[in-house]
N, C-alpha and C positions, 0 to 999 in steps of 0.2 A: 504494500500500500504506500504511495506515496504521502509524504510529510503530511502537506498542507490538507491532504484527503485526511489521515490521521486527525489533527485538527479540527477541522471543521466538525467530524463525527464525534467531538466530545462536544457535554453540554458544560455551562459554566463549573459543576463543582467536578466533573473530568479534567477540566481546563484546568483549575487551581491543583487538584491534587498531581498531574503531569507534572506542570513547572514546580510544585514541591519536591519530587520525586529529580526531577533534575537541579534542581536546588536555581532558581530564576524565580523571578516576580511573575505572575500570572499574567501581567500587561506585555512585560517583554516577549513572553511567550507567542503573546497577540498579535501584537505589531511586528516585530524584529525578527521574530525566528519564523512567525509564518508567511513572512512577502520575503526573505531572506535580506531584510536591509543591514546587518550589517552580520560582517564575517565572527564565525563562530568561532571559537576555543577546542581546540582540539580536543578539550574534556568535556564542554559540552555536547557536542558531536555523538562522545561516547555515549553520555547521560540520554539524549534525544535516543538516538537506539535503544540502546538496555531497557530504560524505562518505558518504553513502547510494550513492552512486553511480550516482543517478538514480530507487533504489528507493521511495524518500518524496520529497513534492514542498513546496514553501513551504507552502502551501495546508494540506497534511494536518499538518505540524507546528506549524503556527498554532491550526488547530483540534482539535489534542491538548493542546497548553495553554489552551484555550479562551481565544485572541486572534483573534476573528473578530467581524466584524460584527454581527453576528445575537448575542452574548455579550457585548457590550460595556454598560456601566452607567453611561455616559456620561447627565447630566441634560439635558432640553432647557430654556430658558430661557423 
């Protein structure tokens, strides 16, 4: 399941207990992590997964903040 689908399919007190569970404010949660506006912490990353409970995977949270291979603007020399 993608993040932002994640998200949406909770109701407010899913939404708080999530961002508790990943240790964030349930607004940041709101705003920040679900339009991906600002880049994540590599521990929250982890926390977004884990605490999904299996429902989002590395993978899909990577390429919700577009940190994926295929996104990357890495120069070649």
């Amino acid at each position: 399941m993608r993040l932002r689908d994640y998200i949406n399919c909770l109701d407010a007190e899913g939404i708080k207990a999530y961002a508790e569970r990943c240790r964030i404010a349930p607004s940041y949660l709101r705003l920040h992590v679900k339009y991906a506006s600002k880049d994540p912490s590599v521990s929250l990353i982890k926390s977004l997964t884990w605490e999904s409970e299996g429902c989002v995977s590395l993978a899909e949270v990577l390429e919700h903040f577009g940190i994926t291979e295929n996104n990357s603007t890495s120069k070649v020399a």
